[in-house]
C-alpha positions in Angstrom: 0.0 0.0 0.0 2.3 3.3 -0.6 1.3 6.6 0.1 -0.2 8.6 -2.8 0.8 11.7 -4.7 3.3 11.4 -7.4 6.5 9.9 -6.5 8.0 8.9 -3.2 8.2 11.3 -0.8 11.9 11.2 0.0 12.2 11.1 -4.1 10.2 13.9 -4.5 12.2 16.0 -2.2 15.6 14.5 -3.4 14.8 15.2 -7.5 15.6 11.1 -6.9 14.4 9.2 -10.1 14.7 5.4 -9.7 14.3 4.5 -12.8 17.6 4.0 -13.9 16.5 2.7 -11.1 12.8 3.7 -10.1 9.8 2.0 -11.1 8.5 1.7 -13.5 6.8 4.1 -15.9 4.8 6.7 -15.6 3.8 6.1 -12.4 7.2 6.8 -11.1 6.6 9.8 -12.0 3.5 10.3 -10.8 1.8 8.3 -8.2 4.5 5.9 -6.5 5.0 5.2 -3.0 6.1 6.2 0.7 6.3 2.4 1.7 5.0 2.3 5.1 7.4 -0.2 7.3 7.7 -3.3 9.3 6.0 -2.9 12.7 8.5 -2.2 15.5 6.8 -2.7 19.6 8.0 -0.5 21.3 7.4 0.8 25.2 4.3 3.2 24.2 1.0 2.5 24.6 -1.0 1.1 21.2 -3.8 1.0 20.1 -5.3 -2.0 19.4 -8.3 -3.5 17.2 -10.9 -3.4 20.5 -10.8 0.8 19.7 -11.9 0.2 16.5 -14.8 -2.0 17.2 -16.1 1.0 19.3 -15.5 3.3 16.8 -13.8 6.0 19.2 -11.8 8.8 18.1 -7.9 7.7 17.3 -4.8 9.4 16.7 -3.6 7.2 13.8 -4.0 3.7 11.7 -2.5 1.0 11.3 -3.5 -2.2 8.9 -2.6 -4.2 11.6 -4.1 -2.7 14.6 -1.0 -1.1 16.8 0.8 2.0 16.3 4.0 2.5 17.7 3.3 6.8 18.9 0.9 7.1 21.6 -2.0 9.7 21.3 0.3 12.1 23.0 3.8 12.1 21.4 5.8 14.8 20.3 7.8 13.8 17.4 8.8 10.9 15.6 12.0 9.7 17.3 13.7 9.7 14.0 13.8 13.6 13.7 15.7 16.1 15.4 12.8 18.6 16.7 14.4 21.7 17.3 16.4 21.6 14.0 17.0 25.0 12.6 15.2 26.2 9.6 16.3 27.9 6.8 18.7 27.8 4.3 18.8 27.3 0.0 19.5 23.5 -1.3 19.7 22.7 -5.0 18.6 19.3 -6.7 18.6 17.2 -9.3 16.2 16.1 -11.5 16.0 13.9 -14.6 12.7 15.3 -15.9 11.9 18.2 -18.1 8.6 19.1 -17.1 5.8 20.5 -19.0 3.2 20.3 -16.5 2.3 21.2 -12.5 -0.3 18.6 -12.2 0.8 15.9 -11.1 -2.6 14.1 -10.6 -3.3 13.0 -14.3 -2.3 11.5 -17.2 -1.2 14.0 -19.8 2.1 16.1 -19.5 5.4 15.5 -17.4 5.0 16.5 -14.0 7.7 18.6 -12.0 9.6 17.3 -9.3 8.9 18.0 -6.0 4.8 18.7 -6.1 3.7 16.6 -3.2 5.7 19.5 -1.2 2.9 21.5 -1.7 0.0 19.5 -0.6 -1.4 18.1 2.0 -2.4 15.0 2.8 -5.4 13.5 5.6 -2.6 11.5 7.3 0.4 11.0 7.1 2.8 7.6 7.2 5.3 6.6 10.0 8.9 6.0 8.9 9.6 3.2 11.1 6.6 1.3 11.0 4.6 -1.4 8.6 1.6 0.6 7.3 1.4 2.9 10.1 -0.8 6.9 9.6 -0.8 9.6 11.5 -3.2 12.6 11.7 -1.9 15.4 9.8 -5.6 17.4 8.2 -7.2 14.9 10.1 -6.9 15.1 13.7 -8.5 11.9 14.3 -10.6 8.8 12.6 -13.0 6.6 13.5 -13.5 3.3 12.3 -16.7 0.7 12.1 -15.8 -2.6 14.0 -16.6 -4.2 10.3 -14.5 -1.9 8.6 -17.2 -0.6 6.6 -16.8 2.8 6.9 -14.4 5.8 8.1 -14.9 9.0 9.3 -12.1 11.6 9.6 -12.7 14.4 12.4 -10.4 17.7 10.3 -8.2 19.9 12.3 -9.5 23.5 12.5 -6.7 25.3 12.1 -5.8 23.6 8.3 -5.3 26.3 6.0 -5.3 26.9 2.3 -1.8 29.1 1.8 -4.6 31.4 0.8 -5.8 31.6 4.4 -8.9 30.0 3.8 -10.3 27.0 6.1 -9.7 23.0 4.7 -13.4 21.6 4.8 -15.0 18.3 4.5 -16.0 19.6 1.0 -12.5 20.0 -0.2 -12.1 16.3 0.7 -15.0 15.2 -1.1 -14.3 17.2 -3.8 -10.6 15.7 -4.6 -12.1 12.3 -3.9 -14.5 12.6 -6.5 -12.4 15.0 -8.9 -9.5 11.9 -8.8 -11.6 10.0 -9.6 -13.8 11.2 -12.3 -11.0 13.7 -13.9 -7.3 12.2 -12.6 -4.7 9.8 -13.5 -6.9 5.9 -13.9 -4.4 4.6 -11.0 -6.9 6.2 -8.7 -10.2 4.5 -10.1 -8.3 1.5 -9.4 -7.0 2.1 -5.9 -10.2 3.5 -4.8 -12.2 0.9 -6.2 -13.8 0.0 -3.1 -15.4 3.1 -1.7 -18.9 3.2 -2.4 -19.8 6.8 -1.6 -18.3 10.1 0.4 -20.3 11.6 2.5 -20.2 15.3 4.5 -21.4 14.9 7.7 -20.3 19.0 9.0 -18.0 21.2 8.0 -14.7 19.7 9.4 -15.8 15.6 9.5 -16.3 13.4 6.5 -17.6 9.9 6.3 -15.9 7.2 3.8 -18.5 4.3 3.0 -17.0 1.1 1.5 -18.4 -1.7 -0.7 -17.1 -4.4 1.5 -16.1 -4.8 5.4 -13.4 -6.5 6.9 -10.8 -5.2 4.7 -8.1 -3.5 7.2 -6.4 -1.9 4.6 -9.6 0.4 3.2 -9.4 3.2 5.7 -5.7 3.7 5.2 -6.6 4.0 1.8 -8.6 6.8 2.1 -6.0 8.5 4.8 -3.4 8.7 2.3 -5.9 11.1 0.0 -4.0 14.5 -1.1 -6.7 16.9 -0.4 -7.4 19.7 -2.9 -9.2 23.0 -2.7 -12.1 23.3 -4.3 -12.7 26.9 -4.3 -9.3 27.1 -6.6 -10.5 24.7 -8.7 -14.5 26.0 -9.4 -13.2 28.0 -12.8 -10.2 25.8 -13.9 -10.4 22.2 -15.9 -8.9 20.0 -13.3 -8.5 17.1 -16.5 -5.8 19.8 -18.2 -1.9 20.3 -17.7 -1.3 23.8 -16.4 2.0 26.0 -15.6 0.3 28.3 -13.2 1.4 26.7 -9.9 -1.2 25.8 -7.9 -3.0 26.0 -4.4 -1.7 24.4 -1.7 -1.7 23.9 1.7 2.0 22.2 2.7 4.9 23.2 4.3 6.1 25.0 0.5 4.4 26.9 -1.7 6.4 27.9 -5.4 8.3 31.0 -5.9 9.5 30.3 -9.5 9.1 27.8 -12.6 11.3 27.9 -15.8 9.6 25.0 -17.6 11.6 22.0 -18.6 14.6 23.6 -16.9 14.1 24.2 -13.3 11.5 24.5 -10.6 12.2 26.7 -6.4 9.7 25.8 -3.5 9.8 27.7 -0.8 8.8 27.4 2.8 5.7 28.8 3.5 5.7 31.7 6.4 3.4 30.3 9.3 2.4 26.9 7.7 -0.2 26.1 9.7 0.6 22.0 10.5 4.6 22.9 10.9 4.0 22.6 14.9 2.0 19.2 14.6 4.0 15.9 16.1 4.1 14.6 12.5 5.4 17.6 11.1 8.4 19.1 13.8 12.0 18.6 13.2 10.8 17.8 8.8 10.4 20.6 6.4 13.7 22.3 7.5 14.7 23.7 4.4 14.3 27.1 3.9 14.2 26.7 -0.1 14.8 23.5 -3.0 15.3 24.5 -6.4 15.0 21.4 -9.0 17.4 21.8 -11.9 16.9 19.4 -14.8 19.6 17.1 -16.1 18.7 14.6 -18.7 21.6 12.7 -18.0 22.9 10.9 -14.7 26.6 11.5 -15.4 25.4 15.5 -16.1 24.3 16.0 -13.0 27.7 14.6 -11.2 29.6 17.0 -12.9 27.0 19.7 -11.6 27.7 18.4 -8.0 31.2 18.8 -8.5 31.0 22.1 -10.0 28.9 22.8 -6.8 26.3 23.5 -8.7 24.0 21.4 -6.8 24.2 20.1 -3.2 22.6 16.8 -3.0 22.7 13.9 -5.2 22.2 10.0 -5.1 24.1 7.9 -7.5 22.8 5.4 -9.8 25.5 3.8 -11.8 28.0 1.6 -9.9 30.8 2.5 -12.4 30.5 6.0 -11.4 30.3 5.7 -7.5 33.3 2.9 -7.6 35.8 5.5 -10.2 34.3 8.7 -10.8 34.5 10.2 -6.9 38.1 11.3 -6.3 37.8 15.0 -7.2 39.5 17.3 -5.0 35.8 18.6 -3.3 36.1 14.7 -1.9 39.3 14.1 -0.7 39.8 17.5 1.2 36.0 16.7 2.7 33.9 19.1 1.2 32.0 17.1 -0.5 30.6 13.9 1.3 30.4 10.4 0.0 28.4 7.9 1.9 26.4 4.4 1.8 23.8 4.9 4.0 21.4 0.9 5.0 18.4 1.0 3.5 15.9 -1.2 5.8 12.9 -0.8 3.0 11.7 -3.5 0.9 14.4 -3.2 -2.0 13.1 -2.7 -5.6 12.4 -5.3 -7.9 14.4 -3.8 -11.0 13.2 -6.0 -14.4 13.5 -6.2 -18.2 10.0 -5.9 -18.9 8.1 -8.0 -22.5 5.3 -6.3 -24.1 3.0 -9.4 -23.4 0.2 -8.0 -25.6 2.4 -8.8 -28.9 1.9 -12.6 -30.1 5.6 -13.2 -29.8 5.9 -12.8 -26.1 2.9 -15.4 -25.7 4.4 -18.4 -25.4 6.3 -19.0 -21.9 9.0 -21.1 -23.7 10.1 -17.6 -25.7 9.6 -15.9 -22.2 12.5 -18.6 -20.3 14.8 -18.2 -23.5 14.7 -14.4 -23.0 15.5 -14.9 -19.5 18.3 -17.8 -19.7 20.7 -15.3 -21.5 20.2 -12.6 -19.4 23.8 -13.0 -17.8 23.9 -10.9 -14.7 27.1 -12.4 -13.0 28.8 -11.3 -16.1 27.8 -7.9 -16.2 27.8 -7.7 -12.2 31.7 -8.4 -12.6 32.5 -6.3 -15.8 30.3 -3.6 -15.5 28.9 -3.2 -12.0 31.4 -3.3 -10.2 30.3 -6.7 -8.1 28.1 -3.6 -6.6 24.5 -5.2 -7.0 22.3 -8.2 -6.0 20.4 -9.9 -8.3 16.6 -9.7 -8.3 14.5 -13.0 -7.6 11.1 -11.6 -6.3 8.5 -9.3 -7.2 8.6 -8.5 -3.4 12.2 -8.4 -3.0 12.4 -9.2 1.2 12.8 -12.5 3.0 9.6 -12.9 4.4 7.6 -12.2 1.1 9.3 -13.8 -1.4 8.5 -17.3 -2.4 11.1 -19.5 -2.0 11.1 -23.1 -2.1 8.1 -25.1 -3.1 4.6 -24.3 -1.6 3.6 -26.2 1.6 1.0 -25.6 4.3 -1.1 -22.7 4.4 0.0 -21.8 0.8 -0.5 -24.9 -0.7 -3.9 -25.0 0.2 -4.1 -21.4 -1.5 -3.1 -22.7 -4.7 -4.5 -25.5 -5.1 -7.8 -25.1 -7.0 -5.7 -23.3 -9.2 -3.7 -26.6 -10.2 -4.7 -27.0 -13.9 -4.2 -23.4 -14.6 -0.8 -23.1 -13.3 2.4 -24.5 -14.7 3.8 -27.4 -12.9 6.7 -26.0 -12.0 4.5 -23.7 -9.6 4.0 -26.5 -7.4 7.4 -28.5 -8.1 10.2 -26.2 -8.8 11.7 -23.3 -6.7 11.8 -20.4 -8.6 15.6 -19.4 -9.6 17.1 -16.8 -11.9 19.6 -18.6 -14.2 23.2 -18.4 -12.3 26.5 -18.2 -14.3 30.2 -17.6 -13.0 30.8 -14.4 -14.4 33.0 -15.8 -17.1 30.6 -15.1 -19.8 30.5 -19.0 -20.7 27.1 -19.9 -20.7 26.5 -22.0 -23.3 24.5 -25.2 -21.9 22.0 -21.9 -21.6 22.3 -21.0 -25.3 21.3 -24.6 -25.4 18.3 -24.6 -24.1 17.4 -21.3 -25.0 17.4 -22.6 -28.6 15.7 -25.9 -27.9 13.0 -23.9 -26.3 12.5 -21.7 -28.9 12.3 -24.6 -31.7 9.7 -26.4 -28.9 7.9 -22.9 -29.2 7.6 -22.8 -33.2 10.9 -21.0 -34.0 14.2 -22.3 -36.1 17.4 -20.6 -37.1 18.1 -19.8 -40.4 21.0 -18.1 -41.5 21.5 -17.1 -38.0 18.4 -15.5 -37.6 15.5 -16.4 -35.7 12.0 -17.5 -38.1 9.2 -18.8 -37.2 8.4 -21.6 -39.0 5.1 -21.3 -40.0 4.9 -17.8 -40.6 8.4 -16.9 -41.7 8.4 -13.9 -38.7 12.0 -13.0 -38.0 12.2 -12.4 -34.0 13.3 -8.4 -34.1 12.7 -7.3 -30.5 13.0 -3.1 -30.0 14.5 -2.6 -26.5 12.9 1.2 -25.7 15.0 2.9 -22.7 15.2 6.6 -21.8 18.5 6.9 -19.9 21.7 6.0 -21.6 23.4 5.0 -18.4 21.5 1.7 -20.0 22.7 1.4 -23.1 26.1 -0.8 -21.9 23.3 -3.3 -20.1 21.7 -3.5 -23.5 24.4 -4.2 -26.0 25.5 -6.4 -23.6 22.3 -8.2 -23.9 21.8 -7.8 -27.3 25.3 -9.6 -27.7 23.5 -12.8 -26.0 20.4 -12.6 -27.8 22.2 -13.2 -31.3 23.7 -16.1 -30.4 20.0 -17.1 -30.2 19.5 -16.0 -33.7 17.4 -12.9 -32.0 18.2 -9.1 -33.4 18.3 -6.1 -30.2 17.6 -3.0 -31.6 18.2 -0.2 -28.5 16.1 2.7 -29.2 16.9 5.7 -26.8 14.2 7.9 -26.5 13.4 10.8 -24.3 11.4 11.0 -21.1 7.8 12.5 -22.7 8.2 10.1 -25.8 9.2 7.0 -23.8 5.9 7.6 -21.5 3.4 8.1 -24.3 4.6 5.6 -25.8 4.3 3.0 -23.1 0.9 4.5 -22.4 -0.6 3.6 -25.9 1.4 -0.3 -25.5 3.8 0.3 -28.5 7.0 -1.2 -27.6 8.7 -4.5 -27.2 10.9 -4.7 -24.2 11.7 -1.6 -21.7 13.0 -1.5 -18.2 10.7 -1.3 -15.3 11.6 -0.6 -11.7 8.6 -1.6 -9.1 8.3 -0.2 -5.4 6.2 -2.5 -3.4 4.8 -1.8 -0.2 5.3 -3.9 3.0 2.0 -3.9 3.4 0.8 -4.8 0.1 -2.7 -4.4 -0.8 -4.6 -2.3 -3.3 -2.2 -1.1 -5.4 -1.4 -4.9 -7.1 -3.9 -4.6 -8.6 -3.0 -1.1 -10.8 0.6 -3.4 -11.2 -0.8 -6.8 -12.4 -4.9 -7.1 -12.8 -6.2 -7.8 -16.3 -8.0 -4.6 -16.1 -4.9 -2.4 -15.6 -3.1 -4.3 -18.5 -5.5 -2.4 -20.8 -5.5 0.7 -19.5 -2.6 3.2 -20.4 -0.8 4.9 -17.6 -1.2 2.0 -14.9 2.2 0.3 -14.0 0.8 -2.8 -15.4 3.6 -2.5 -17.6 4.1 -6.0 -19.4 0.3 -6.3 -19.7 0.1 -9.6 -17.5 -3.8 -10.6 -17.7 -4.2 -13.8 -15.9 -7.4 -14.6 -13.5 -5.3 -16.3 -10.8 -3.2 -13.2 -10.5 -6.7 -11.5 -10.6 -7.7 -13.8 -7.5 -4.8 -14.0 -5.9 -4.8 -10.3 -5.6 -8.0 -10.0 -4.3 -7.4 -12.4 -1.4 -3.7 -10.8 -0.6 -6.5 -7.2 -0.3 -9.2 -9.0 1.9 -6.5 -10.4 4.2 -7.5 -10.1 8.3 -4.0 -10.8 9.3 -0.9 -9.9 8.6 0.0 -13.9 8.6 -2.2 -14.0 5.5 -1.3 -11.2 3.8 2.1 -12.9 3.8 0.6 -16.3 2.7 -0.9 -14.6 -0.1 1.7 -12.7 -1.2 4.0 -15.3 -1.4 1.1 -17.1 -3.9 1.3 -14.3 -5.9 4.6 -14.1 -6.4 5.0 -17.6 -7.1 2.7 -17.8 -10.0 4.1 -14.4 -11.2 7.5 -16.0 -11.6 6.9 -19.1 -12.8 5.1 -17.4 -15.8 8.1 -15.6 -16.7 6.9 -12.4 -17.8 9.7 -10.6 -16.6 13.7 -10.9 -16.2 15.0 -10.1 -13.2 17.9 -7.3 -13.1 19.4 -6.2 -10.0 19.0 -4.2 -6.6 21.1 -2.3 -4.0 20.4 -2.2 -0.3 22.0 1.4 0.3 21.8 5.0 -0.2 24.5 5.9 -2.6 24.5 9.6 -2.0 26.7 12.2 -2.3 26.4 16.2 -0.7 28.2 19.4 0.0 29.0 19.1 3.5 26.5 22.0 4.6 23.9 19.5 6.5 23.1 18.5 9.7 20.7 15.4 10.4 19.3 13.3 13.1 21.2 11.2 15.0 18.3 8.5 14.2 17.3 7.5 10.7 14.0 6.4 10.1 14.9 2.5 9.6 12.3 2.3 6.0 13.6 5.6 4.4 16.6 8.0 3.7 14.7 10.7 5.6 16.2 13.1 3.8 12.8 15.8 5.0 14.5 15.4 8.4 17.9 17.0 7.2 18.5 21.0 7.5 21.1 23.5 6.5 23.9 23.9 9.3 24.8 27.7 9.1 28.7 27.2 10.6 29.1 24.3 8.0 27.6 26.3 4.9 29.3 29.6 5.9 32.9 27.3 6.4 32.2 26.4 2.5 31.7 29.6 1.0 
């Protein structure tokens, strides 16, 4: 379940893009997650599921029924509260924007938007699927989990001055909806109605109960005001920045090229526990670099503060410049504790050449990681074997128990190997020598309908030579590709890279014209209803969901539904785990590769927490020291 409103939160605020790296189309743009984190129990009082029964007033949610911050705290412990404010940053960004809405399909959005809203609660940093009240002061929930109601704060404010109302949450609710990006008619599929009860509480009804997950859901909605909106077409890009009601507001936008928020003067939540010791910054601007290896040169030139590093070549060789070794300029691995991402070279699975499963394990048997891991990585990555890349999600071995009986009345629509096989990317030495998996690549493909002739791949009954277009958008890939590309024509199979920029690459992904692409996916450790914008038959045919390789299957439909309806956390894991099975064992994507650190890189001009939230960088919890940034000018 991640929290709404374009990208991550610490990757909006970082100009972070993961998608040379992060995941995975448009969305990564435009609606991916704040994963909320594994529970921690602490000594503070919880709440458990007996307050929800009575539907009394809480502080926060959690899927799971316990919250780690009593009614009463302060702070998250992860922040430093009195940190000072003030104080310019500049970042990086790979996206040359055309657009400041960031809540629909057409145009590229700017960096940074979800800076200027609000949302009606607010995720924990160290705990699994945890919300606090940010416009919402409180929530009350039906024992059956058939309705929410959120109680608003008073004091919210417009940066207009005027009051957030229950009508400006039913109005983004239904504008999303009716007007936004389809992710949201997807992820809100289950609320039945919104209801005003008075001017600061609002009542969520649901089409089903029991589903723990539904008023989180709801709490993670970025409220919009609805005054601004009464003479302006929601549906349409726009450069006129827009109302908010966050900690920053925007002073400036040169379109394409760069993008300043600055802190809003009495924000009315920046004294909240949620909010003290974040939102430190005094100003970010976001200045666009297509290119990865752009931007380090910026950094060095001092051009721009903060940066995190993407390409293993370049954090292993290109960091000894003088800024470094005298200790200006910081280089550091910081653990990340978050679910890693799953990293993939995605198949268009709507062409008729990706159909057959024996074409899918060919694909995937000359993918050779360890090679490229050794020669052009570094040795800095881990290779990818999950769609839910953590231990306690990820299906290994064969299915027993609990999750044997889940998959069981799917037998004859499964393949065997489901229920026989552990699931295992192909493994090579790093030599380069894999030819027992040329081998079988090639009887596969012949099993599948395909010869060689004259070293190209035909089909044999329609005389279709296999010509695959690999569509990317950043050309730190391109040496990943050729290398590749290399394999696949020992298969008889022709590569062609096409390099594309960011605005054609999404459109054209969108309208399902391509072949293969890269796709990086964020899950949540709390999954729930986003799987189904990632891999449900109806998201394969709607452009703009991350539903990427177009996998329609009705066990995956199923599977997801059940892994949604949960009532435990023991079954959310059971189902999971299903899931991920059958999505391997169909092959629809090849894994790549995943690190479990921060690779980042900064002027020395920040001060931080002596705590870092265990599930993000927490990068909002970072200021501006004054004695370090006046010692560097």
């Amino acid at each position: 379940m991640p929290h709404l409103l374009g990208q991550n939160r610490i990757a909006k605020i970082t100009g972070i893009s993961q998608h040379s790296s992060h995941k995975f189309g448009r969305l990564a743009a435009r609606l991916a997650a704040v994963v909320a984190t594994v529970l921690i129990a602490v000594t503070i009082t919880v709440i458990t599921p007996g307050a929800y029964a009575q539907a009394d007033a809480v502080h926060g949610l959690s899927k799971y029924g316990e919250l780690k911050y009593a009614a009463d705290f302060e702070h998250f412990e992860y922040v430093s509260p009195d940190a000072p404010k003030g104080g310019d940053i500049v970042l990086s960004s790979s996206v040359a924007f055309d657009s400041l809405n960031p809540f629909i399909l057409k145009g590229v959005q700017a960096s940074g938007l979800s800076l200027i809203y609000d949302t009606l609660m607010v995720p924990s940093e160290d705990e699994a699927s945890a919300f606090y009240g940010l416009i919402a002061e409180s929530a009350e929930v039906d024992e059956d989990k058939r309705w929410v109601i959120f109680n608003l704060r008073k004091q919210a404010r417009w940066h207009d001055g005027k009051a957030i109302t229950a009508e400006d949450v039913a109005f983004s609710f239904d504008v999303l909806l009716e007007k936004g990006h389809p992710f949201y008619k997807s992820y809100y599929a289950d609320v039945a109605k919104v209801e005003v009860l008075e001017t600061h509480r609002i009542k969520f009804h649901f089409n089903q109960g029991n589903n723990p997950e539904l008023p989180l859901i709801v709490a993670q909605l970025t409220v919009l005001p609805k005054h601004y909106y009464e003479d302006k077409d929601f549906g349409k890009t726009t450069l006129e920045p827009p109302l908010g009601s966050g900690a920053y507001s925007i002073s400036n936008v040169d379109p394409g090229r760069s993008i300043t928020y600055e802190l809003v003067e009495n924000y009315w939540g920046a004294n909240l526990p949620v909010n003290r010791g974040r939102n430190n910054f005094g100003s970010m601007r976001y200045d666009t670099y297509r290119e990865l290896t752009i931007s380090l040169e910026a950094l060095k030139a001092g051009d721009i503060d903060f940066r995190t590093e993407y390409i293993s070549k370049d954090w292993a060789t290109a960091y000894n410049f003088p800024a470094i070794k005298d200790g200006r300029v910081i280089k550091e691995d910081i653990p990340d504790g978050n679910i890693q991402r799953t990293q993939t070279i995605t198949v268009n699975l709507r062409q008729d050449k990706f159909k057959d499963i024996r074409v899918r394990k060919a694909l995937d048997l000359v993918y050779d990681f360890e090679w490229m891991n050794k020669n052009l990585f570094y040795n800095a990555y881990q290779r990818n074997d999950s769609y839910f890349q953590i231990q306690e999600m990820n299906a290994a071995g064969v299915p027993e128990g609990d999750e044997l009986a889940l998959l069981e009345p799917y037998r004859d629509q499964l393949p065997e190997s489901v229920f026989v096989n552990t699931y295992e990317p192909p493994v090579g030495d790093g030599s380069g020598r894999i030819r027992k998996r040329f081998r079988e690549a090639i009887q596969l493909l012949k099993d599948a309908g395909w010869e060689i002739q004259d070293q190209k791949l035909t089909h044999k009954e329609t005389g279709e030579q296999m010509v695959i277009e690999f569509l990317f958008r950043q050309a730190s890939l391109e040496k990943i590709i050729l290398a590749y590309k290399k394999n696949l024509e020992r298969i008889g199979i022709e590569l062609k890279p096409r390099l594309v920029d960011t605005a054609q690459w999404i459109k054209r992904l969108e309208e399902f014209d391509f072949d293969m692409t890269t796709q990086v996916m964020v899950q949540s450790l709390a999954p729930g209803n986003e799987l189904r914008d990632m891999f449900s038959s109806k998201a394969a045919q709607t452009g703009g969901t991350r539903n990427v390789a177009g996998i329609s299957d009705p066990v995956v439909d199923e599977l997801i539904e059940k892994t949604i309806s949960a009532p435990s956390r023991k079954e959310t894991l059971i189902a999971v785990r299903a899931l991920d099975r059958v999505l391997k064992h169909n092959h629809y994507v090849i894994f790549m590769y995943f690190g479990d650190t921060h690779r980042v890189s900064y002027w020395n001009k920040f001060g931080r927490p002596d705590i870092q939230p265990k599930y993000s960088l927490g990068f909002d919890t970072w200021w501006v020291d004054p004695e370090k940034a006046k010692a560097l000018q």
